[in-house]
BAROVEX-682078 format. One record per residue (C-alpha): residue number from 1; x, z, y. Coordinates in nm, 4 decimals. Layout:
// BAROVEX-682078
pt seq=NUM, X=X, Z=Z, Y=Y
...
END
This chain:
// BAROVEX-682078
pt seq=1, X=1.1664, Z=0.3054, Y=-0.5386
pt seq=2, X=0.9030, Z=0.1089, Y=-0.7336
pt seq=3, X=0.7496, Z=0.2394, Y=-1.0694
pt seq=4, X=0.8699, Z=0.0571, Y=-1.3693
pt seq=5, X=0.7123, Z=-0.0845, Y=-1.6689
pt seq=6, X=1.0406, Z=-0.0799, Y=-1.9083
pt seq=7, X=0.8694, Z=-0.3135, Y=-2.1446
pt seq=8, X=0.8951, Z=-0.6050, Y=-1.9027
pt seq=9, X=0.9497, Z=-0.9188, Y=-2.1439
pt seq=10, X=1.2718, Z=-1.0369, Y=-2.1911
pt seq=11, X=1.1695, Z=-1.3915, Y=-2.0979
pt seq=12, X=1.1773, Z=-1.3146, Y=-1.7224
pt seq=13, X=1.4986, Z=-1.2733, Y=-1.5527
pt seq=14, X=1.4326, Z=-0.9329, Y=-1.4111
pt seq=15, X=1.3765, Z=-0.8264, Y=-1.7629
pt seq=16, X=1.6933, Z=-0.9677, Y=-1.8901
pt seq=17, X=1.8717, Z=-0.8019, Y=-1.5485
pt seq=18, X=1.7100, Z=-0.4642, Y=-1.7070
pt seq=19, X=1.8379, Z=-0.5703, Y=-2.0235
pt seq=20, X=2.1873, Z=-0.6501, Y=-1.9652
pt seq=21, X=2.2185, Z=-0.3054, Y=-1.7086
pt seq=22, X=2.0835, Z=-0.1419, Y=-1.9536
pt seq=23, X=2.3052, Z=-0.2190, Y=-2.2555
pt seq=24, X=2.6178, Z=-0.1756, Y=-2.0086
pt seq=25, X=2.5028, Z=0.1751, Y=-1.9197
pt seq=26, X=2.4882, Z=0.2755, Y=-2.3180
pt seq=27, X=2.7930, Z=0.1247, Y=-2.3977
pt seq=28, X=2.9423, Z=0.3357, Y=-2.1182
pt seq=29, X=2.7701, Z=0.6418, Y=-2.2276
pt seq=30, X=2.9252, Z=0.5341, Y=-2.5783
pt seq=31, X=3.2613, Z=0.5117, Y=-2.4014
pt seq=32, X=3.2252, Z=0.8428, Y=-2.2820
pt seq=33, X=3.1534, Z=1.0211, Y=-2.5960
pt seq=34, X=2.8196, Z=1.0976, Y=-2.4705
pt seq=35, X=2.6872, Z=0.9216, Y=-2.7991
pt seq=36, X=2.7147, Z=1.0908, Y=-3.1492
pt seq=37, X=2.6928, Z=0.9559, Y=-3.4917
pt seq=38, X=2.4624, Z=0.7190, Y=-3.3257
pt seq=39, X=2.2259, Z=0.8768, Y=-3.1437
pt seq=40, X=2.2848, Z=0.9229, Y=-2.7205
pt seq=41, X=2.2718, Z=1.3489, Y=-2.6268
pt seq=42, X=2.0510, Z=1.4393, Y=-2.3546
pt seq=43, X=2.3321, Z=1.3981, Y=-2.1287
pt seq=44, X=2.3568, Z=1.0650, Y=-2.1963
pt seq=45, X=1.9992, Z=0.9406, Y=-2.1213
pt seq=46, X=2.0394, Z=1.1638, Y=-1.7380
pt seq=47, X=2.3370, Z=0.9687, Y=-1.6599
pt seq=48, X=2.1469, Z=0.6489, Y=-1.7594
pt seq=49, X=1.8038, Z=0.7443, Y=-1.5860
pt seq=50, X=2.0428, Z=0.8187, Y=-1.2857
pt seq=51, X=2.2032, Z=0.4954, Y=-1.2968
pt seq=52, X=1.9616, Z=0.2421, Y=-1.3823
pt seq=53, X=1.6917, Z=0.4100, Y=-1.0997
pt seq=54, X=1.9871, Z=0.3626, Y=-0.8518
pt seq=55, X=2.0973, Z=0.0370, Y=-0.9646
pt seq=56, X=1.7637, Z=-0.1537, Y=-1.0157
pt seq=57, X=1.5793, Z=0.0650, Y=-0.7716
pt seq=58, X=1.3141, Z=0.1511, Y=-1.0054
pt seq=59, X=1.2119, Z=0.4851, Y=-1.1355
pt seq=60, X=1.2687, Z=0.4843, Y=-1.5137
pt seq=61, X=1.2421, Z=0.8101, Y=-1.7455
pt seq=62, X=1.4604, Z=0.8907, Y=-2.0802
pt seq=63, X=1.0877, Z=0.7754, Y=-2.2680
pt seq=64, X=1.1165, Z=0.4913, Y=-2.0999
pt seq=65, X=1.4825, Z=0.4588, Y=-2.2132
pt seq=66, X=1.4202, Z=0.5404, Y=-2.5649
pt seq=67, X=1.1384, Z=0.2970, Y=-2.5749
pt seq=68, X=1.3043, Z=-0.0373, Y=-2.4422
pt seq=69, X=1.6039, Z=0.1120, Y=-2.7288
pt seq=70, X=1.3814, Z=0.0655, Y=-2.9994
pt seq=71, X=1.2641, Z=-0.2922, Y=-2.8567
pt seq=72, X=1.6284, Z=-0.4108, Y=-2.8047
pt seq=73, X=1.7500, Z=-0.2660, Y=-3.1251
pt seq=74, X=1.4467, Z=-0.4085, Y=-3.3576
pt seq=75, X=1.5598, Z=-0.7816, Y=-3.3539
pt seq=76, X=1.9089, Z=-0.7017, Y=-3.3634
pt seq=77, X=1.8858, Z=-0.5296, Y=-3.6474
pt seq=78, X=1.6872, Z=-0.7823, Y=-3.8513
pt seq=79, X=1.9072, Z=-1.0752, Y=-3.7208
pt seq=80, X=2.2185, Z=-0.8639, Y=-3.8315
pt seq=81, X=2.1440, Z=-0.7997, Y=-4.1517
pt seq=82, X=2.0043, Z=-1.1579, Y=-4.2119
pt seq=83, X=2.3228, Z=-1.3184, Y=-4.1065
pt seq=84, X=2.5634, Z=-1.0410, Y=-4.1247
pt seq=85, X=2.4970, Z=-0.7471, Y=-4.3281
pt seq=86, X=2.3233, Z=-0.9024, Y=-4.6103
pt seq=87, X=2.6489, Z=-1.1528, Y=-4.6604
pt seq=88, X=2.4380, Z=-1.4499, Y=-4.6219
pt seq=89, X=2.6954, Z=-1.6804, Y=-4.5989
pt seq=90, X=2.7725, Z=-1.9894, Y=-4.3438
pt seq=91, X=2.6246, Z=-1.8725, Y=-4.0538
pt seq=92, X=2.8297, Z=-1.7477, Y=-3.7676
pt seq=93, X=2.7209, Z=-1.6120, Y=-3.4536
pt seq=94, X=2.8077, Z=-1.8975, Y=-3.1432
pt seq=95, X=2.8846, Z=-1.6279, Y=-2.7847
pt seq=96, X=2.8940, Z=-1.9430, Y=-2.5859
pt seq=97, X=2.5202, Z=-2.0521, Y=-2.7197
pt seq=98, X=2.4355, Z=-1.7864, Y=-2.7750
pt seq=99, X=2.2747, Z=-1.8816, Y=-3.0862
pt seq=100, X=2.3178, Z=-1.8096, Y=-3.4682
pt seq=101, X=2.5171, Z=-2.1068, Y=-3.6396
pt seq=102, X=2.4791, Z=-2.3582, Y=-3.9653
pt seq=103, X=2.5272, Z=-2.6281, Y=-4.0696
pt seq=104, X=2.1354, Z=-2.8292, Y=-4.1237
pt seq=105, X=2.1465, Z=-2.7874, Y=-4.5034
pt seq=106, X=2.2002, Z=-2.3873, Y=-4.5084
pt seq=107, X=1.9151, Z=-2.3369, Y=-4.2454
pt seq=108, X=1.6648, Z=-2.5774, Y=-4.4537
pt seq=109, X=1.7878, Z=-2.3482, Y=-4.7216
pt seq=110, X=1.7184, Z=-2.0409, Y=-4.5793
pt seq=111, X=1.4005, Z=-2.1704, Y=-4.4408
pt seq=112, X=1.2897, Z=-2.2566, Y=-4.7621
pt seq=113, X=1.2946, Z=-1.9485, Y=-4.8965
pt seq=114, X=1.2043, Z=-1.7497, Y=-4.5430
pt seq=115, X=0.9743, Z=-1.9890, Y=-4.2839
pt seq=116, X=0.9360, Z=-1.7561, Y=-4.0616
pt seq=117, X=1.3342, Z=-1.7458, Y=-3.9665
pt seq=118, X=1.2927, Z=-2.1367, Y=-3.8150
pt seq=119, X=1.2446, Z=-1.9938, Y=-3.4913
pt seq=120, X=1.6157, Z=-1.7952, Y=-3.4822
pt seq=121, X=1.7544, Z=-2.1778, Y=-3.4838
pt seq=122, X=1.7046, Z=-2.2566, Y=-3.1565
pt seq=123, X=1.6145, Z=-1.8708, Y=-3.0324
pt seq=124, X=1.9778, Z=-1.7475, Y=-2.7788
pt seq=125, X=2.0114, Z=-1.3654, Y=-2.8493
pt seq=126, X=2.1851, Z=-1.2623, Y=-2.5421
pt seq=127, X=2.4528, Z=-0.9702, Y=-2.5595
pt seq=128, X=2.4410, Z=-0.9899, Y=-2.9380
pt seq=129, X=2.8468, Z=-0.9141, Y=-2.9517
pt seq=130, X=2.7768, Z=-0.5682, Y=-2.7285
pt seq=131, X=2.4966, Z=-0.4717, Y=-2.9667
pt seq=132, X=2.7264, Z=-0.5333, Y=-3.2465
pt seq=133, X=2.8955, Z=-0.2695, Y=-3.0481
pt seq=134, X=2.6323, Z=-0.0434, Y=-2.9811
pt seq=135, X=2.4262, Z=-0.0768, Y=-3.3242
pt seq=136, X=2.6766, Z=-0.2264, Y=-3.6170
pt seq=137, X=2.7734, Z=0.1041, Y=-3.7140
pt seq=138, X=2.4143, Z=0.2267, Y=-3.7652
pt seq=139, X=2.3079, Z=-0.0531, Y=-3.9927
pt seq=140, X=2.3022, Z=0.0725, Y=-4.3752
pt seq=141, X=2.5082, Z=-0.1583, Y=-4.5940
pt seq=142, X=2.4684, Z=0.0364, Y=-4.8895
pt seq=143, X=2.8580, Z=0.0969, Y=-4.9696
pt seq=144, X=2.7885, Z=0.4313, Y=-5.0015
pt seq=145, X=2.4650, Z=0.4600, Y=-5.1544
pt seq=146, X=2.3739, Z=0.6681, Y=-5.4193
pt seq=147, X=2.0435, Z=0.6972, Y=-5.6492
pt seq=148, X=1.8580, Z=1.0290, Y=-5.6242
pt seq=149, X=2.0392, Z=1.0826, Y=-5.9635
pt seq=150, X=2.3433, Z=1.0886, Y=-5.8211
pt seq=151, X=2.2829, Z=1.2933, Y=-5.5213
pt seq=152, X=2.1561, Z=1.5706, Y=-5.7684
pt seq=153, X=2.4641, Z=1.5632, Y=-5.9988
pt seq=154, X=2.7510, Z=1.4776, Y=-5.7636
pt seq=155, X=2.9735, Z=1.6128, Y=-6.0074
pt seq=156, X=2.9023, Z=1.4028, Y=-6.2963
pt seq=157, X=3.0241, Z=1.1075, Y=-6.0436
pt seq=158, X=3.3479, Z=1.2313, Y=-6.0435
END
C-alpha cells in the first residue's frame, strides 16, 4: 500500500473517489450506532481506517480521518446554514446539478449584501444530501437556546 496525503484536493478525481468512500464509510458507521450524539467512538474510526486502507489501497490513520472530517464538514456547514438553517428563503438545493438553486434576482440579492457567496452559483457540492445526513443534526439552530441568564435560573423559566 501507498502512503496517503488525506488532504488531496477535491478537484481531482481520486480525491473525490476518497471523498465519496469516505462519506459512505461514516454513514455506515452512523448506521451502525458506532456514532454518538455526533461524534464517531474509537470503534468507529478502526472500522473506517480498516476499510478505506483496503478499499483505496492506501494507508490512512484515524488523524488522517479526523482531519479530511473537518475539511468536508467546513463548507457544508457554512452552505447549510446560508441556504438552510438560517431560513434564507428561495433557494433549494438541485441533487441532479448538484448546485444550490434561485431564481437571478434572489442571488443578485444575496450577493449584494454577501460578494463573496457569487462563487456557490455555479460551485456543484457533491454528496450534499448524505452530509445533510451525516452533519444536519449537529448544526445549532438556536431553538433551544438560552442566555447565560437563563441557564443560571432554569427555574424562573418555568
Amino acid at each position: 500500500m501507498k502512503p496517503t496525503k488525506m488532504l488531496v484536493t477535491r478537484k481531482t478525481s481520486s480525491g473525490r473517489n476518497m471523498d465519496n468512500a469516505f462519506i459512505q464509510s461514516m454513514l455506515t458507521q452512523q448506521d451502525n450506532v458506532y456514532r454518538i450524539n455526533g461524534t464517531f467512538t474509537p470503534q468507529a474510526y478502526k472500522n473506517m481506517v480498516e476499510e478505506l486502507s483496503t478499499k483505496l489501497q492506501m494507508n490512512f490513520t484515524k488523524n488522517h480521518l479526523k482531519n479530511r472530517l473537518k475539511m468536508l464538514k467546513c463548507p457544508f456547514s457554512s452552505r447549510y446554514d446560508m441556504f438552510r438553517g438560517t431560513s434564507l428563503s428561495g433557494f433549494s438545493w438541485n441533487p441532479e446539478t448538484q448546485l444550490i438553486e434561485a431564481e437571478d434576482d434572489v442571488w443578485e440579492k444575496l450577493i449584494d449584501t454577501k460578494p463573496d457567496v457569487a462563487t456557490l452559483k455555479t460551485k456543484k457540492v457533491t454528496n450534499f444530501n448524505e452530509m445533510v445526513e451525516l452533519f444536519a443534526k449537529d448544526r445549532a439552530s438556536g431553538a433551544k437556546g438560552e442566555t447565560a441568564k437563563e441557564k443560571k435560573c432554569p427555574l424562573a423559566k418555568e
